[in-house]
NUZA-298438 format. One line per field, with one value per residue (C-alpha): x, y, z. Coordinates in nm, 4 decimals. Layout:
<nodes>
px <- (X,...) $
py <- (Y,...) $
pz <- (Z,...) $
</nodes>
This chain:
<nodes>
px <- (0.5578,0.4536,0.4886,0.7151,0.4877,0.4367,0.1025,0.1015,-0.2218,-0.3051,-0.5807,-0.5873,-0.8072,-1.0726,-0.9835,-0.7825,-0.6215,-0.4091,-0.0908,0.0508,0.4327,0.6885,1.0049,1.1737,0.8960,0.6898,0.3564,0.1190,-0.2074,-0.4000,-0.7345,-0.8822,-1.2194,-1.3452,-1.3929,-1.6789,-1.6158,-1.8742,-1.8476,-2.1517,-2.0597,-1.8325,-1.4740,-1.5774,-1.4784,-1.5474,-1.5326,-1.6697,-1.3842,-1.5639,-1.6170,-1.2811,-1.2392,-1.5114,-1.3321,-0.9925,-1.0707,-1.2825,-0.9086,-0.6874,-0.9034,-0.9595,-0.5696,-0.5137,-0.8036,-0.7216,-0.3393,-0.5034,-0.3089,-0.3709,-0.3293,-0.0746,0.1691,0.2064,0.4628,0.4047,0.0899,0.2460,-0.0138,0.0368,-0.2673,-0.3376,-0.2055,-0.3662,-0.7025,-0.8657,-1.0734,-1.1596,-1.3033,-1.3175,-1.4008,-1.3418,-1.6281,-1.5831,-1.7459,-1.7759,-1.6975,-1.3671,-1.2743,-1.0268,-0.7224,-0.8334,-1.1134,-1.0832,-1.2929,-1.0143,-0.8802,-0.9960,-0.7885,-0.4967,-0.5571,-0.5151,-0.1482,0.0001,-0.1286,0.0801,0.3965,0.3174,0.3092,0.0243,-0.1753,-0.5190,-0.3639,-0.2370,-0.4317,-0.4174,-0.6659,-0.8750,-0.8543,-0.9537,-1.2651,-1.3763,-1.3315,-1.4966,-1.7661,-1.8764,-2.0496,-1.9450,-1.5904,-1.5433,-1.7803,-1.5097,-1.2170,-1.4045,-1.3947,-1.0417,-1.1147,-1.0738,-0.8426,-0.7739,-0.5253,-0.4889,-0.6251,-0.3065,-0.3332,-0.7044,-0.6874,-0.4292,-0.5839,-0.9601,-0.7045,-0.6021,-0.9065,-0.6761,-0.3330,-0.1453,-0.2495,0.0318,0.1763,0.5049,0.7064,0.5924,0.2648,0.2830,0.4855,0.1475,-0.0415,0.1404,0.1909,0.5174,0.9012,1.1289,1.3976,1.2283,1.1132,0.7787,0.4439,0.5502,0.3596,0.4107,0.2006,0.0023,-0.1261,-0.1794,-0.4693,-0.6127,-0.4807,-0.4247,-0.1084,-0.2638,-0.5309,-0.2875,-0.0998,0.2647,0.4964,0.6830,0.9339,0.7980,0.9198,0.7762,0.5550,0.2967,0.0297,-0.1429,-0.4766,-0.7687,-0.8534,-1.1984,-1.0653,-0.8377,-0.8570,-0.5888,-0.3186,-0.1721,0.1508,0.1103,0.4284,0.4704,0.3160,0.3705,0.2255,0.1063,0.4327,0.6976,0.5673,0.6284,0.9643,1.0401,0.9365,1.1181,1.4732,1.4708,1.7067,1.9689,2.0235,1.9730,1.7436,1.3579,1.0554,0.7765,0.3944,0.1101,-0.2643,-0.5132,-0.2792,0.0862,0.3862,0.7826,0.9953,1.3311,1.5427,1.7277,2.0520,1.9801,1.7158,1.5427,1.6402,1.4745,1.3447,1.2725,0.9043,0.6256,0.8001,0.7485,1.0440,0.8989,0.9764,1.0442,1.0630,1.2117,1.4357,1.5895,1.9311,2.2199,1.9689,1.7517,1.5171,1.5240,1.3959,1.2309,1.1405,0.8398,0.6200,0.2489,0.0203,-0.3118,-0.4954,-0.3359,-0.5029,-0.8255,-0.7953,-0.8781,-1.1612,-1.3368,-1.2887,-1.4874,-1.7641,-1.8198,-1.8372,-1.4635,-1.3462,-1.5033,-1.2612,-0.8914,-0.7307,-0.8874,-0.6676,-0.3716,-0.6302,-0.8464,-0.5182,-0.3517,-0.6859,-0.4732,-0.1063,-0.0460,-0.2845,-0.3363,-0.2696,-0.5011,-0.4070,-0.5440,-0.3877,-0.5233,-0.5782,-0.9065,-0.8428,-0.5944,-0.1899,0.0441,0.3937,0.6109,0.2943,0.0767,-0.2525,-0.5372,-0.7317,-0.5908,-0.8393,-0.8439,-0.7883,-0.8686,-0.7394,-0.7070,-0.9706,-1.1296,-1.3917,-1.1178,-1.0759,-1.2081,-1.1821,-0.8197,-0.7144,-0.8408,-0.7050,-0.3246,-0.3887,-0.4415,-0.1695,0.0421,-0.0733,-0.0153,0.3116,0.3605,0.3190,0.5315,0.8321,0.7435,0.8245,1.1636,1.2385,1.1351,1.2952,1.6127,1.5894,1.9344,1.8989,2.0075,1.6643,1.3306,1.1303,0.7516,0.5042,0.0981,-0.1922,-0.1750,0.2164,0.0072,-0.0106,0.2572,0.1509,0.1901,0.5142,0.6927,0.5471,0.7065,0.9981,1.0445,0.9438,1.1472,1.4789,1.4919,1.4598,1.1783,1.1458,0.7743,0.7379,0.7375,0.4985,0.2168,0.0996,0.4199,0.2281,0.1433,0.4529,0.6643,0.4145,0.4662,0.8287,0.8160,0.6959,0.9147,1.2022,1.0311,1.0444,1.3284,1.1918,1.4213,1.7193,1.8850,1.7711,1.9939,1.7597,1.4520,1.6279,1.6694,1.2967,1.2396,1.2431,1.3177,1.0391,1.0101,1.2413,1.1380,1.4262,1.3587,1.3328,1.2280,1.5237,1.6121,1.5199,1.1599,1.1271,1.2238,0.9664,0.6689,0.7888,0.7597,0.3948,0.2848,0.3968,0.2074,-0.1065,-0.0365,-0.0390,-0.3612,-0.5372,-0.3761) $
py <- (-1.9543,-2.2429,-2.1303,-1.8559,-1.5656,-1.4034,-1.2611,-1.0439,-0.9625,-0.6609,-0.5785,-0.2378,-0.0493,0.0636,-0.2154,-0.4995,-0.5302,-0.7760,-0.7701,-1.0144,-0.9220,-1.1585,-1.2304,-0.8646,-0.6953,-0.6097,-0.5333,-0.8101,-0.6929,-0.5077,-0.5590,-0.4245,-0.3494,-0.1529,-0.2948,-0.1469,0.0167,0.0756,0.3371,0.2316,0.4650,0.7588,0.5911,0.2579,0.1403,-0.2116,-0.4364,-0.7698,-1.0552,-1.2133,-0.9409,-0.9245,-1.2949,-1.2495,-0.9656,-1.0994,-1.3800,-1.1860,-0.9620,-1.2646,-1.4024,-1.0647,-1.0669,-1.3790,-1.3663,-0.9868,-1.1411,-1.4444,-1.6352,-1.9590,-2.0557,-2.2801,-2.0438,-1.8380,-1.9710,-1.8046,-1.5941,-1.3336,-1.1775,-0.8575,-0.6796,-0.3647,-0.4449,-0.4259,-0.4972,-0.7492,-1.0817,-1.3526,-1.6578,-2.0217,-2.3101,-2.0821,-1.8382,-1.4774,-1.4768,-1.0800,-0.7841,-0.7207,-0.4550,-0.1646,-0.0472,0.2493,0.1860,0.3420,0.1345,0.0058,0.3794,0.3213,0.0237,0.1722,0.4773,0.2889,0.1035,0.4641,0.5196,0.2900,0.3330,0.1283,0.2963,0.1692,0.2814,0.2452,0.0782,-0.2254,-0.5008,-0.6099,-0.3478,-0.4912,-0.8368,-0.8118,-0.5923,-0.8424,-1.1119,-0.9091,-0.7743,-1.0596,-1.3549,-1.5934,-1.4807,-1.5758,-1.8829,-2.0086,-1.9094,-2.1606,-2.4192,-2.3722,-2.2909,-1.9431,-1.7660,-1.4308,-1.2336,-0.9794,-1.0187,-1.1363,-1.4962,-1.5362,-1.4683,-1.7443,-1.9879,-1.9224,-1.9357,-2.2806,-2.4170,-2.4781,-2.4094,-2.3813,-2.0697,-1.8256,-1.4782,-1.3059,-1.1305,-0.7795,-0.8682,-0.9764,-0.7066,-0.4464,-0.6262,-0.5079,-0.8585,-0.9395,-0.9254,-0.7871,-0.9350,-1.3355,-1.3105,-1.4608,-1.3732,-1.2576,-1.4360,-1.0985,-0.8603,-1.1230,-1.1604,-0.7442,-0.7876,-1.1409,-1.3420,-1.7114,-1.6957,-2.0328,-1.8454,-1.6504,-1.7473,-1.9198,-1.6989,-1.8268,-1.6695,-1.3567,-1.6333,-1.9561,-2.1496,-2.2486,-2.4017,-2.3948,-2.2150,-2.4097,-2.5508,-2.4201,-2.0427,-1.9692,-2.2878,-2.4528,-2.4602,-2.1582,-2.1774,-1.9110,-1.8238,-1.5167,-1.2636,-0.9389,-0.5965,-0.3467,-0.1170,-0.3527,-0.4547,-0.1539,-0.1457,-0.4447,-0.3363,-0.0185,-0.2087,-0.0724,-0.3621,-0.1739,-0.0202,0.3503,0.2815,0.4795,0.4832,0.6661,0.5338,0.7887,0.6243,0.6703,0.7533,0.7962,0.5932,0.6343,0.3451,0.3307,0.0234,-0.0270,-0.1666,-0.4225,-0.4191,-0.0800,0.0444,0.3946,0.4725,0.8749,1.0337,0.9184,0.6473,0.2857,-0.0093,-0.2927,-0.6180,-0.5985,-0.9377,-1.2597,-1.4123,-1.7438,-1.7696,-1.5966,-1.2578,-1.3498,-1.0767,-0.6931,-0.3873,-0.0770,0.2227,0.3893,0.7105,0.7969,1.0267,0.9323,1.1211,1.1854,1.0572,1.1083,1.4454,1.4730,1.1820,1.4418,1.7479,1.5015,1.4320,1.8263,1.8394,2.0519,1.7629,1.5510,1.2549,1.2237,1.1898,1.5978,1.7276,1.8480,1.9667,2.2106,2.3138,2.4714,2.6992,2.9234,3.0014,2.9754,2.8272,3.2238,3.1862,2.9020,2.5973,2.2674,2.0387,1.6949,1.5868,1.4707,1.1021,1.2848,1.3236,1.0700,1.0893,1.2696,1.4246,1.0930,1.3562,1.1348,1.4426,1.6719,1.7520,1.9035,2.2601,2.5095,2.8546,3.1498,3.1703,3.4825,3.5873,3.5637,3.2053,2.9410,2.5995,2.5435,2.6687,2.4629,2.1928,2.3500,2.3776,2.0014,1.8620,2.0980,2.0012,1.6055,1.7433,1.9334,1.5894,1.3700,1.6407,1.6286,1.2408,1.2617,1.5066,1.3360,0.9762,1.2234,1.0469,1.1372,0.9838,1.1100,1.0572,0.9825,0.6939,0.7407,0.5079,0.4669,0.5783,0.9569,0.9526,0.9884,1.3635,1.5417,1.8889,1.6768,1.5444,1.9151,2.0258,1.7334,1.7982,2.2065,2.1873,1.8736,2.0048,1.6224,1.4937,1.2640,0.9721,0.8370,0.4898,0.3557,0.1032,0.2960,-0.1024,-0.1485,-0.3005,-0.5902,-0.5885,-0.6262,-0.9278,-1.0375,-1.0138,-1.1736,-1.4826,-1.4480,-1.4942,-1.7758,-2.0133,-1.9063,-1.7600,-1.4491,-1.6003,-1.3219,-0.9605,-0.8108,-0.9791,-0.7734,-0.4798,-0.5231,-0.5209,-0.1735,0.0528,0.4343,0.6724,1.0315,1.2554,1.5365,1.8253,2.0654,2.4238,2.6876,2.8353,2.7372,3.0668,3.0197,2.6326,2.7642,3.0504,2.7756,2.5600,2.8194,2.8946,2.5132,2.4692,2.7374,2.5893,2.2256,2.4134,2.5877,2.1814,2.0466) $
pz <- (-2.4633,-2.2467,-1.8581,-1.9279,-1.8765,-1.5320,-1.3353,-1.0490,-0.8726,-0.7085,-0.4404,-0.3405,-0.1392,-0.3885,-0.6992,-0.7766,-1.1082,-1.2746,-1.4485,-1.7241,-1.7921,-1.9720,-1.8022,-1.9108,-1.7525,-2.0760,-2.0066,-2.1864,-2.0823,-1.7548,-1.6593,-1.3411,-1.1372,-0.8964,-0.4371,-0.2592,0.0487,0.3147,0.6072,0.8389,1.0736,1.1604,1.1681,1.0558,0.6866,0.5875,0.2605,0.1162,0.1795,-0.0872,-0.3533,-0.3070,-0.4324,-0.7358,-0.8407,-0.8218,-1.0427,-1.2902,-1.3420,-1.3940,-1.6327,-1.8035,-1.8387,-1.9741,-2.2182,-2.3212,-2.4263,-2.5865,-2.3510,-2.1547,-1.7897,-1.8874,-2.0458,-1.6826,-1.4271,-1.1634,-0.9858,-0.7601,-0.5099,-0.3086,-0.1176,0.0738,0.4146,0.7873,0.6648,0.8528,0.7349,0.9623,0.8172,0.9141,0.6700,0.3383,0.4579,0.5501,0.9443,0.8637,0.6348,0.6068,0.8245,0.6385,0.7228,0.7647,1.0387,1.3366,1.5845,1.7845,1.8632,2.2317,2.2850,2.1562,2.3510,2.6334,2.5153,2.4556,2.8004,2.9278,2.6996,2.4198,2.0719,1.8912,1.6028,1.4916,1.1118,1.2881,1.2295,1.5703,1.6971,1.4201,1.5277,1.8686,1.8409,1.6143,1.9044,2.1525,1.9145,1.6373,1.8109,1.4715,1.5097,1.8779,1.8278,1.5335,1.8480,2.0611,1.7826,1.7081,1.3579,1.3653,1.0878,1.0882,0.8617,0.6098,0.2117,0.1621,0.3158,0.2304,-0.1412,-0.1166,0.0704,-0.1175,-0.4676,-0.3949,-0.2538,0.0787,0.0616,0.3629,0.6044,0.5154,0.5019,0.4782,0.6692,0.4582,0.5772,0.8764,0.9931,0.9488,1.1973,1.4773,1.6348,1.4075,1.5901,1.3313,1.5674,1.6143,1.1926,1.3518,1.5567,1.9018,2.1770,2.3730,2.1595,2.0640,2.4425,2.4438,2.2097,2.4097,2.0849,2.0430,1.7513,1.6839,1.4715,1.3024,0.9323,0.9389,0.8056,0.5046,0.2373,0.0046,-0.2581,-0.1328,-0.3778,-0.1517,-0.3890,-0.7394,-0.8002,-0.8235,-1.2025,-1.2262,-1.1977,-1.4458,-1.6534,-1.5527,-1.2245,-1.2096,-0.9400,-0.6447,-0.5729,-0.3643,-0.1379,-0.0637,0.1247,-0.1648,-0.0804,-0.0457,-0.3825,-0.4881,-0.3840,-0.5216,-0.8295,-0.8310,-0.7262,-0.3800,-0.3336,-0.1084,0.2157,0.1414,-0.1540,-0.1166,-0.3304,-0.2662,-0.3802,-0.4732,-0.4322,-0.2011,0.0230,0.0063,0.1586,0.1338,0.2300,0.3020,0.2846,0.5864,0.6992,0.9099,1.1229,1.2094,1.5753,1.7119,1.3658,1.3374,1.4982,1.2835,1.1037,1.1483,1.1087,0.8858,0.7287,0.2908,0.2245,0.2851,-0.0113,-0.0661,0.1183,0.0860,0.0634,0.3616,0.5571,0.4404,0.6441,0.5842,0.7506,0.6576,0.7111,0.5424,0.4513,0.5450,0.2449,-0.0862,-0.4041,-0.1477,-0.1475,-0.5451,-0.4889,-0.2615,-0.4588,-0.7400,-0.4480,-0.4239,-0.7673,-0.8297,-0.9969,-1.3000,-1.2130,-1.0614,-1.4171,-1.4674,-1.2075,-1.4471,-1.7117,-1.4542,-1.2459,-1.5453,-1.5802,-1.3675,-1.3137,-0.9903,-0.6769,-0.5781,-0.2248,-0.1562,0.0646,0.1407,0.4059,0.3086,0.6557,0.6314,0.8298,1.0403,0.9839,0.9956,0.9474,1.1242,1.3527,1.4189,1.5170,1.4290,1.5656,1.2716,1.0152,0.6783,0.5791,0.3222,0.3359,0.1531,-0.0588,-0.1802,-0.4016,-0.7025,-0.6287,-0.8648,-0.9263,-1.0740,-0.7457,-0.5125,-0.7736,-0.7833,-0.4080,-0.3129,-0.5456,-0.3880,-0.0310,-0.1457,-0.2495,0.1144,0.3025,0.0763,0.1814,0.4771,0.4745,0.2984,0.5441,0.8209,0.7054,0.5962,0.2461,0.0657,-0.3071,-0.6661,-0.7669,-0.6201,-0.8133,-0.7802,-0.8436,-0.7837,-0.9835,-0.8566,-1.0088,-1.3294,-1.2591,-1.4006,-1.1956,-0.8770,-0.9507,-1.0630,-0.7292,-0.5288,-0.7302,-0.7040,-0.2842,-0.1766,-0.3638,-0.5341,-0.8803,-0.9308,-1.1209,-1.2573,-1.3129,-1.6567,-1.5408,-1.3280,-1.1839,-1.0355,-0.7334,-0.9259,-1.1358,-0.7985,-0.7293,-1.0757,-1.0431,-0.7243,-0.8809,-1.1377,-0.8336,-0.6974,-1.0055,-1.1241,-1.4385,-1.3102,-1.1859,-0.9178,-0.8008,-1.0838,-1.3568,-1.1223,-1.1766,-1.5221,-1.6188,-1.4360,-1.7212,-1.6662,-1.6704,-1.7064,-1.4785,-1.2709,-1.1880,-0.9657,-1.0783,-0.8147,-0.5805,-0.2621,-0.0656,-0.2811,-0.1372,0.2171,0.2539,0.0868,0.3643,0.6061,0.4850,0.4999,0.8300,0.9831,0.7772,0.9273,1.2920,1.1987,1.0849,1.3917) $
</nodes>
């Protein structure tokens, strides 16, 4: 079994987990834990860079010792994070919390770009990155030095991994912190100056695929090759062999994102979408391209029904929404960090309508995974997806209620994961790529099995007239 076995690594927004696969894909074993997140203030969310570490290694070695397995029998350590969260750190040490993707503290900044033309968001990292110069005397005293790093999880698991690998990224990556040229496949000097950056400070972009190091003895027991690095959805995609132009997945977690693979580089993508890098393979395959739209809030939305006590836990949501038949008229649009795609209103918020004194608590469950359900048509309509089937992956994919009702409204069979982690099994796979323990893209197809198929069933004039109503409910949050 020696160094045939294959580990992808995970860090989401509120856990990391690891995967151990063979080189077909079988799951060997999955061990995960929960990340703290910390909102100090309205619009702020931050994390611990290293929690983030601790935990990372505590899941590796959980996965390896749950498949009675040693360091030595894994080729390849594939790592993919949540994207446009912010670390800066010189030396190995975090300067300050991590600051999440989700934060909102650079919204005047980009205020001012869209002012002037420029289509920025509050997600890119970039908005991040220079409140934190501006704002956090240890991160502009490390500028001054010239020993300033800042990136996304993605490069400093790596680096803290291999006790100082090179400073790297890839292109998936460094595409969500708004400073990346699709068209130059590097930092752009240009958008880099926008935010007062030195690009000196940021990673060097390498292949998805590139071994860039081993992992330090003293974590896992032994080397452990790190050979690629990905964004949490082009994982994802990866995983689910969205290999070819035309080819779309869509991820339920926290929140929910649809990517599209694109031919050739994205030009004038749709309102509300967003042209990113996939990956970058080993030649002849090169860079790939994606378009991609989000909702801010799905699996969210049942992680606050559980806060106001509707909800014992997420994984209840199937159970207590078939206490009733239907959601009786009640809607929720899950907009509580604003809407993204195709409307981009951070100043939406979250509504809940129609309730009477008959309602009750399976339908204000039916009624947010149908309003999840609402916003993930709403991006296949807006990215015009056109596909025989829909695969699904994420942790909220787990609900089969959620899935019918993405099904029956968007018109599209949908496809569930056989493998729920296929985050870290694209980062898995991934690695497998890089040393060769999967030899082409068609042996990474191969080890997606098929999962459970969704067909629609209600009628087209039904689907129309629910559209109809959600629309006039998204004007109402908006």
């Amino acid at each position: 079994m020696s160094g045939e076995l294959l580990l992808g690594l995970d860090l989401g927004t509120t856990r990391v987990g690891a995967l151990l696969v063979d080189a077909t894909g079988q799951r060997l074993a999955f061990a995960e834990r929960p990340l703290t997140t910390r909102f100090p203030e309205p619009g702020r969310v931050e994390q611990d860079a290293e929690e983030m570490l601790a935990r990372s290694v505590e899941v590796l070695r959980e996965a390896l010792a749950s498949a009675g397995v040693q360091a030595t029998d894994v080729a390849g350590l594939g790592i993919t994070t949540q994207r446009a969260t912010v670390i800066a750190w010189a030396e190995g040490r975090a300067l300050s919390p991590a600051i999440g993707w989700q934060d909102q503290r650079g919204a005047p900044r980009v205020e001012e770009l869209r002012a002037r033309g420029i289509p920025y968001n509050t997600q890119a990292s970039a908005t991040k990155m220079q409140w934190l110069l501006r704002e956090n005397a240890a991160v502009a005293d490390a500028e001054r030095a010239g020993s300033l790093r800042l990136a996304n999880p993605d490069a400093w698991l790596t680096e803290r991994l291999t006790e100082g690998a090179p400073f790297v990224t890839d292109p998936g990556c460094a595409a969500a912190t708004g400073l990346y040229s699709l068209a130059e496949g590097a930092f752009s000097a240009g958008a880099c100056g926008l935010f007062d950056l030195d690009p000196r400070h940021l990673p060097e972009v390498v292949e998805t695929t590139a071994v860039v190091g081993e992992t330090a003895a003293e974590w896992l027991g032994a080397p452990v090759p790190v050979a690629a690095r990905a964004g949490d959805q082009q994982a994802a995609a990866f995983a689910q062999g969205t290999h070819r132009p035309g080819d779309a997945k869509l991820t339920l977690g926290t929140s929910a994102m649809l990517d599209v693979h694109h031919d050739g580089m994205p030009v004038d993508p749709p309102v509300g979408t967003y042209p990113l890098a996939l990956w970058r393979l080993p030649a002849p395959a090169g860079d790939a391209f994606c378009v991609e739209g989000s909702v801010h809030t799905a699996g969210a939305a049942l992680d606050w029904l559980c806060e106001i006590g509707v909800l014992p836990s997420p994984e209840d949501a199937d159970r207590i929404a078939a206490e009733v038949e239907s959601s009786g008229g009640v809607m929720l649009v899950p907009a509580f960090q604003g809407l993204g795609t195709p409307y981009m209103d951070d100043d939406a918020r979250g509504l809940l309508c129609g309730i009477t004194r008959g309602s009750r608590r399976g339908h204000l469950v039916r009624a947010a995974l149908e309003g999840i359900a609402h916003r993930c048509t709403d991006l296949l309509e807006a990215l015009e997806v056109d596909v025989d089937v829909l695969p699904v992956d994420g942790g909220l994919a787990a609900s089969d209620r959620l899935l019918q009702d993405l099904a029956d409204l968007s018109g599209t069979p949908v496809e569930r994961a056989a493998e729920l982690e296929t985050t870290a099994l694209g980062a898995a796979l991934l690695a497998g790529l890089a040393t060769k323990r999967l030899p082409d893209l068609e042996a990474c197809r191969a080890a997606r099995a098929p999962g459970r198929r969704f067909e629609p069933t209600r009628p087209s004039n039904e689907r129309q007239l629910l559209r109809k109503d959600w629309q006039r409910a998204i004007d109402r949050a908006r």
